[in-house]
Structures are given as C-alpha cells and as structure tokens.
DOLO-821542 format. One record per residue (C-alpha): x, y, z; residue number from 1. Coordinates in steps of 0.25 Angstrom, whole numbers, plus 5000, padded with zeros to 4 digits. Example, Ala and Ser with C-alpha at 12.3 -4.5 7.8 and 13.67 -1.06 7.14 Angstrom:
 east north   up num
 5049  4982 5031   1
 5055  4996 5029   2
//
This chain:
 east north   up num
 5072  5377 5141   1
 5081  5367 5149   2
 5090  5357 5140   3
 5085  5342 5141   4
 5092  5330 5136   5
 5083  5317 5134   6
 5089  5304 5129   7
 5081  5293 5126   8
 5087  5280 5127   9
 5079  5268 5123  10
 5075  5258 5134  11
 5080  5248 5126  12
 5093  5249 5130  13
 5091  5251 5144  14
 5097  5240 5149  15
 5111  5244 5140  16
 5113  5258 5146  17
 5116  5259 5160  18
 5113  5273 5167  19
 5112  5278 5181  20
 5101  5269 5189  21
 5105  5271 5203  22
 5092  5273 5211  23
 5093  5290 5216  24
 5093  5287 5230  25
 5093  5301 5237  26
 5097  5297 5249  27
 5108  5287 5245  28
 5115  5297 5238  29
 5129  5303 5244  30
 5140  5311 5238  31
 5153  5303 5236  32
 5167  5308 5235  33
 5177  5299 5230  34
 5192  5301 5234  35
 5205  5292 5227  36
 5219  5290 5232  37
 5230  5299 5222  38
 5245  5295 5223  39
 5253  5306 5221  40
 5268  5310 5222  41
 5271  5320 5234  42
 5281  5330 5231  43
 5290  5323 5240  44
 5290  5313 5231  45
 5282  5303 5240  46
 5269  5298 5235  47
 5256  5301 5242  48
 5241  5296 5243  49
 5230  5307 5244  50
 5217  5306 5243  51
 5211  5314 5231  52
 5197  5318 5234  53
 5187  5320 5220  54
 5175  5328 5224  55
 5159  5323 5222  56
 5154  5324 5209  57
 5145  5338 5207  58
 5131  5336 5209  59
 5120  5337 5199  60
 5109  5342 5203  61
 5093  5345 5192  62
 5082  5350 5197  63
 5070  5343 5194  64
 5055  5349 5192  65
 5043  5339 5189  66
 5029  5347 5185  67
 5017  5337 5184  68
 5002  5337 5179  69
 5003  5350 5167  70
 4989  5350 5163  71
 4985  5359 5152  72
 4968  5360 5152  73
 4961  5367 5143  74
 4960  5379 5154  75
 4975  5380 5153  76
 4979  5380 5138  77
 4967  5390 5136  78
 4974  5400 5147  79
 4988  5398 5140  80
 4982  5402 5124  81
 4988  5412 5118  82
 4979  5422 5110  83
 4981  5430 5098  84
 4970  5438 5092  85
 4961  5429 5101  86
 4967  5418 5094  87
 4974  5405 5101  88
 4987  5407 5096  89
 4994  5397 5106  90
 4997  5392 5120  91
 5007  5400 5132  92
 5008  5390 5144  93
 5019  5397 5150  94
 5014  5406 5158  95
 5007  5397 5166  96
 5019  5390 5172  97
 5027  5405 5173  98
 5028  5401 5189  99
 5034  5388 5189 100
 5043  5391 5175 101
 5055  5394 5183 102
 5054  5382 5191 103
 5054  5374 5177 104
 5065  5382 5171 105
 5074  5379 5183 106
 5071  5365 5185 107
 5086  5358 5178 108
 5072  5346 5174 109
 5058  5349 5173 110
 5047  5338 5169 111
 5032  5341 5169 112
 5020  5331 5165 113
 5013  5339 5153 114
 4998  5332 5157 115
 4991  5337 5145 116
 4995  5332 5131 117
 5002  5341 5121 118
 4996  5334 5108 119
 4996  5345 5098 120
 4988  5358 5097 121
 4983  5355 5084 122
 4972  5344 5092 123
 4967  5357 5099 124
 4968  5358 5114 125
 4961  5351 5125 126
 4957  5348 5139 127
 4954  5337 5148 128
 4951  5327 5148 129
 4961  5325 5134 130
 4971  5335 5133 131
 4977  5341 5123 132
 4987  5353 5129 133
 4994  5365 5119 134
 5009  5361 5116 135
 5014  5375 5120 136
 5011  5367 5133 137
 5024  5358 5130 138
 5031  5369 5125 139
 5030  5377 5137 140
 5033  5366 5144 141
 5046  5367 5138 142
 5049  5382 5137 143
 5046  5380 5152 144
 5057  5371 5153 145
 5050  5357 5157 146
 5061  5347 5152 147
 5053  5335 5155 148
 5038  5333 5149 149
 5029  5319 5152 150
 5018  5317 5145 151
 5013  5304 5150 152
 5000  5306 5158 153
 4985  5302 5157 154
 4983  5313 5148 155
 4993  5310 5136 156
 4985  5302 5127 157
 4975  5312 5129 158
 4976  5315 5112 159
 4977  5300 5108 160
 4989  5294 5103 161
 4992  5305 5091 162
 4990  5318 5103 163
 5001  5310 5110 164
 5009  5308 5098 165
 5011  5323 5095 166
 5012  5327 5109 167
 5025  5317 5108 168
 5028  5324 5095 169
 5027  5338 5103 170
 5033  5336 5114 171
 5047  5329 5105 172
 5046  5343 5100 173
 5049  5351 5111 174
 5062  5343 5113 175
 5057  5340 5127 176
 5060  5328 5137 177
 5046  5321 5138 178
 5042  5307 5142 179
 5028  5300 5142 180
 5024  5299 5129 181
 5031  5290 5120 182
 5029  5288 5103 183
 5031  5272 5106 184
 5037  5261 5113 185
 5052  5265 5109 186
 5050  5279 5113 187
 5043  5274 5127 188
 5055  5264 5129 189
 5065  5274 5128 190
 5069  5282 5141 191
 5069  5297 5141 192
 5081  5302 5149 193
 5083  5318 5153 194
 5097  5320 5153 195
 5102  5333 5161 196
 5114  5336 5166 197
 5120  5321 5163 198
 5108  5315 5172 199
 5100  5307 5163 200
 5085  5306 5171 201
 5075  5295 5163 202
 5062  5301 5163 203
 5049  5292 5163 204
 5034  5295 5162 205
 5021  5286 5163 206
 5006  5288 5164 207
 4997  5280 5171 208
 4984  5285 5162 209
 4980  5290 5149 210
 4964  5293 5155 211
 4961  5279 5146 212
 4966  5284 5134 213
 4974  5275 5126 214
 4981  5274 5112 215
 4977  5269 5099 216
 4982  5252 5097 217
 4995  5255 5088 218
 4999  5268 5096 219
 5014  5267 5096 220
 5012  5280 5107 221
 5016  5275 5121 222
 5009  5278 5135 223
 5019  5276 5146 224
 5009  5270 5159 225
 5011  5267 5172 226
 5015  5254 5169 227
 5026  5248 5179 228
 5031  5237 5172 229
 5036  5249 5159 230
 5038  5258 5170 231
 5049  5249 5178 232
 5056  5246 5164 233
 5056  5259 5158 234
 5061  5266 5171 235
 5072  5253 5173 236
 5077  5259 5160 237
 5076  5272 5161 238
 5084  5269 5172 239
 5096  5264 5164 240
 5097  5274 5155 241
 5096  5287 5165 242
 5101  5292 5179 243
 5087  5294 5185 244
 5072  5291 5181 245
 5061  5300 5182 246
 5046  5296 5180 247
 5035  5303 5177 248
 5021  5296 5181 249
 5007  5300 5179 250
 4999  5293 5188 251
 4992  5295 5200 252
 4976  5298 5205 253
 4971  5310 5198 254
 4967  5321 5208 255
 4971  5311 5221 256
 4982  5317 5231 257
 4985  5301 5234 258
 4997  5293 5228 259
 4990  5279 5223 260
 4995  5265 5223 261
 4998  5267 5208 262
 5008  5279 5209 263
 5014  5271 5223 264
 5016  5258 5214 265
 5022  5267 5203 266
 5031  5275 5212 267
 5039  5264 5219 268
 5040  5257 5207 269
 5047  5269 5201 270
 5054  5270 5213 271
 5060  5256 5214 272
 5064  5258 5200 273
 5071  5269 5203 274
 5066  5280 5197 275
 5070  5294 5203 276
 5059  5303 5203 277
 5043  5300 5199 278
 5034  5312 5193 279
 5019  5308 5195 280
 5006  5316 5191 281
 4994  5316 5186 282
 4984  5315 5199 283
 4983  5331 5198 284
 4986  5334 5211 285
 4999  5332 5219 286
 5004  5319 5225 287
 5013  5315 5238 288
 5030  5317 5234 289
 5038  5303 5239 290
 5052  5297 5237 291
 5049  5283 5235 292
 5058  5272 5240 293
 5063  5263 5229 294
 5066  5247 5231 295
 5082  5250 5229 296
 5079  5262 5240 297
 5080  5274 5230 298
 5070  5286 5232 299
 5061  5290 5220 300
 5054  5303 5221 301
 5039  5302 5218 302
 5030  5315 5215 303
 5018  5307 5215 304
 5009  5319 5208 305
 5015  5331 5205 306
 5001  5337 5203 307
 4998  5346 5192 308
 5004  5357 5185 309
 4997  5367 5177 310
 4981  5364 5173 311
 4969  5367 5176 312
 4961  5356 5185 313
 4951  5362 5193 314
 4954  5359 5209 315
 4965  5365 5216 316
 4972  5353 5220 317
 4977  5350 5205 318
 4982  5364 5207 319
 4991  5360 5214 320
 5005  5352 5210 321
 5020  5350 5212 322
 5032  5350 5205 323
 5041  5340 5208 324
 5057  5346 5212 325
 5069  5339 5213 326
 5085  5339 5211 327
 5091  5328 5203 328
 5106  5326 5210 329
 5118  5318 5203 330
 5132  5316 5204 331
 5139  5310 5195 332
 5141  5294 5198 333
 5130  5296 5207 334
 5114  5292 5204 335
 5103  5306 5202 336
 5097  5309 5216 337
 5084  5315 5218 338
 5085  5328 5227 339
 5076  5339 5234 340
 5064  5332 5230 341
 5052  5342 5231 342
 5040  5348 5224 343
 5034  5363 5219 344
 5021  5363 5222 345
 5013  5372 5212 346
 4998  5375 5208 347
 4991  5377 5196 348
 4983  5390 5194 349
 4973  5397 5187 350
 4964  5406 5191 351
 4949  5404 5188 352
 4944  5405 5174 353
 4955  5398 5170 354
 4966  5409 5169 355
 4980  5410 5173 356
 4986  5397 5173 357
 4999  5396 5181 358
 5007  5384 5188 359
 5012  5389 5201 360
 5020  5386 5210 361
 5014  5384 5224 362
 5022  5394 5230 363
 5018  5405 5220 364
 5003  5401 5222 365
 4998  5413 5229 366
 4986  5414 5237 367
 4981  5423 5227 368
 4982  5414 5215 369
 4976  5404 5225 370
 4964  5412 5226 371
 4963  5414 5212 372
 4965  5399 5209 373
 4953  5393 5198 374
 4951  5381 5209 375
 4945  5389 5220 376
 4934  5387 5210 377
 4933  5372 5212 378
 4939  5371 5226 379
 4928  5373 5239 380
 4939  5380 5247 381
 4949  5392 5240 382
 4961  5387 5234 383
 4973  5393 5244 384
 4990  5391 5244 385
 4988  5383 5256 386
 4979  5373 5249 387
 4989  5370 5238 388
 5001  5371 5249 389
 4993  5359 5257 390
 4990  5351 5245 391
 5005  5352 5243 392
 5009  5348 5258 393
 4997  5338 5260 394
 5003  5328 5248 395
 5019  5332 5248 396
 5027  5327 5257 397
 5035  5339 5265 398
 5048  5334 5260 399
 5045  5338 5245 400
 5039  5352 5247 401
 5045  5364 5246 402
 5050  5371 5255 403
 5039  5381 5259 404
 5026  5370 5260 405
 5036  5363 5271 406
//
C-alpha cells in the first residue's frame, strides 16, 4: 500500500500560518534560471567578473487518479460473498476491480467516493434506498491502494447518526486519509492536508443531499453541505495552510447529462477561490470536463460528473464513467501546476443474472462482454462499444480524452 501523510491543522489558526496560495496558473507558469555575478582572482593575479549560471530547480511531478460514484447494491455484495460449507464466511471485493488495479497501484494519489456507507456489519447488509455496504469494501479499498476516501454524499446518513459514527470509527481504523464526515464542529473546522513528496494538497469534500434525512437535535456529527458561505471560509483557509486545494462535491441532477445552474454557481465560486481541481459526482452518469477561469485569471479544472464506478443500476448509460487523470507539476519556489489533464473512461459490467462483477476500462470492454452485458435486458437497442465510446465523446470535450476516442 502507497505511504500517506495527513496533518491536520485547525482552522483556527489559519490566519497565523502562511502557506503556498498562489493561484496554479498553467499557462503563466515558465522555468526561471537565475545567474549572479562571482569575483574571482585570475591566476595572473587580476581580478575578474564571471557570470556563474545555477541551473532550474528539478521538477516534481504526481500523478493523480480520481474514481467517482462506488456503489455497492445488494446485487454486488451478494456476487463478492465468500462461502464455506454453504455458509457466508465473509466478503472478497477485489476481484472485481482486477482490471483497473494496476492503474490505482501506479497512481503516485488515488481518491475515490465510497457511495455507499460502511456502518458496520453487525447491522446486516442492505440496499437501496438505505445502504449499508460490507467494510471489507473499505478495506479493499485500501489493499487496492486508494489513498484518498470521501464519504460525503446523499447516502451517508443513510444508517442515522450512530451508522455514521462507526463508519467514522471504521474508516480511523484503516489509517486511511478520508474527508466528509466529521465527529463535530472542531473536527470539520480542521483542514485535512495530504502531504507527498513535500507538497502539501488540502482536500475538501461537500454534499448537497442526504435524500431528506437528517440528524437527531444534539448530534454533535457534522454534514458538510453545499453551503457557499462555509465553502468560501473553509477553502480560504485551507488555502493558508497548504500548496493546492482539492475539493470534492456531490451535487449534480441525477441521471441528466446536463450541468445545472447549481454546479455552474459552485464551480466559479471555487474557481475564484482558487481552488485547483474540483471532483463532482453523483448524477450517475458522466458530465462535460472544463477549466474554469477564476476572477484573478487562474484556471481550475472542473470534472463535473465522473459518473459511476462499480454498481449495479439497470440502464446502460450508468454503466458508463470516467476516471479523472492528471499530473501535479512543482518546482520548488514555484506554486503546483495542473498538467495533461485527461480522463479514463470505463464501464461497469455484469452479465445477466447478476454475475461477474468487474470495473473495466473502456478499452478493455470487448464486443463480446458488450454482448453479454445485463443492460441489454432493459435497453430497446443492444448494448455495443461504439455506444459507450459515443456516450464518452458526445459530453467530453476532445481535449480531455484519450488518445484513441480522438
């Protein structure tokens, strides 16, 4: 498993502790060399001026993976059980992501949105519409390599205040870098920073919904919504204390291709903030892929909908998702630069009766598989690679897909 080192620093003392905030600014960003004037005796004994040249700094370069919507139904904890004498003796999830675990394992950060809440196995397992997924889940997630786990989505108070509790409980235990759910104010007031190779990147994560759930009056528990006013002071700070700022937002229309006035609203605000790169999900299918100019003129990268991951919904267009790919670029002295921002596109498969769960990459998504797919149950045409490859194309700009869908 990859190394992480998180520090949390409260947000208290924000305004005390001055860190990198200079907006990424791809474009603005140029290689300097700097050069000073040595005197120096010559070995005829008159003294000289030459120019003594230092070189750049070295580059620093991470690779950044982004996975959204993991969805665990019922179908899908069934398919992972593992029997003993007919018995249900546990959970293997691993398996299923066997295609995209090298892409994990080399990422230098991979974050995903775990969908589905991980509130403890002794409450028994369950489905939509209130979830409740096995925590081998999270621990898969982990021997995978995911260094980054959100929890803060319309399903995570799916357990009331006590499943979100232990699933906080949980997740501490797996000595894992998670965001979105926090024990109470002091803990949501205080900024988590992913530290890796000296860069220090704040990561951020906020829902819109909980469905219409909501906690018990005295719950010290906190929801991190959409709320712009929080938003604005939480990433301000953030940006005090860290290099970069990533967020991750759930938000969106659910099963709409279209980008509402909401996510708009949202995204320019994080851009004028400054904030480097936004993670959205939760409409289950994909959304459009757009820098955003800030007011100071910086760029923020916006994945509007990176679609879903691993699940089991019915149609094929929730099938179909992306995996958000790009470098982070430094040198030292110089402000963190977003570079080769792209996508992986993927789909996610099982064959009819429920069986043989996989994540796949889009390139590995054969026309036999396709054939074979459960949707062409509940689809009026068959499901093809050319349909998923036009999904991909008709809502990703050309810029941000790989090389073979160009």
């Amino acid at each position: 498993m990859k190394k992480v080192l998180s520090i949390l620093l409260p947000l208290i003392f924000a305004v005390s502790i001055v860190g990198c905030n200079t907006e990424a600014d791809p474009s603005s960003m140029q290689d300097s060399v700097s050069s000073q004037a040595s005197s120096v005796i010559s070995s005829g004994g008159e003294e000289s001026s030459e120019a003594v040249s230092s070189e750049p700094a070295p580059e620093h370069r991470l690779s950044f993976l982004g996975f959204g919507d993991n969805i665990i139904h019922g179908a899908v904890y069934h398919a992972a059980r593992v029997m003993e004498n007919g018995k249900v003796v546990g959970h293997d999830f691993l398996p299923f992501y066997e295609d995209v675990a090298p892409l994990i394992a080399g990422a230098d950060i991979s974050f995903i949105n775990q969908e589905t809440p991980m509130c403890g196995d002794h409450r028994g397992f369950s489905n939509y519409p209130r979830f409740n997924t096995p925590q081998q889940m999270g621990k898969d997630l982990v021997t995978l390599g995911f260094d980054i786990i959100s929890v803060a989505n319309n399903h995570m108070i799916d357990q009331g205040a006590s499943g979100l509790a232990e699933e906080i409980d949980f997740l501490d235990s797996l000595s894992v870098f998670h965001v979105g759910a926090y024990r109470n104010q002091k803990d949501y007031d205080t900024v988590r920073i992913f530290q890796k190779d000296g860069l220090k990147i704040a990561v951020l994560s906020y829902t819109f919904s909980t469905n219409g759930l909501s906690l018990p009056s005295g719950s010290e528990l906190i929801i991190p919504w959409t709320d712009k006013n929080i938003m604005t002071r939480q990433i301000r700070a953030a940006k005090e204390l860290s290099d970069m700022v990533i967020v991750s937002v759930h938000w969106g229309d659910e099963d709409s291709f279209s980008v509402n006035q909401h996510q708009r609203s949202l995204a320019q605000m994080m851009a004028d903030e400054g904030v480097a790169v936004v993670l959205g999900h939760h409409p289950h299918v994909i959304h459009p892929i757009e820098w955003v100019e800030g007011e100071s003129g910086n760029q923020t990268l916006v994945y509007y909908s990176l679609g879903n991951m691993l699940n089991s919904q019915l149609r094929f267009r929730n099938m179909v998702g992306l995996i958000a790919s790009f470098n982070i670029c430094w040198r030292e002295g110089e402000a963190p630069r977003i570079e080769n921002a792209s996508c992986i596109p993927t789909v996610s498969f099982h064959r009819q009766g429920f069986k043989d769960y996989r994540l796949l990459t889009l390139e590995h998504f054969t026309p036999e598989l396709a054939a074979a797919h459960f949707s062409n149950t509940q689809e009026s045409a068959p499901v093809t690679v050319e349909w998923a490859k036009k999904i991909i194309t008709d809502y990703v700009d050309v810029e941000f897909l790989p090389d073979y869908l160009k």
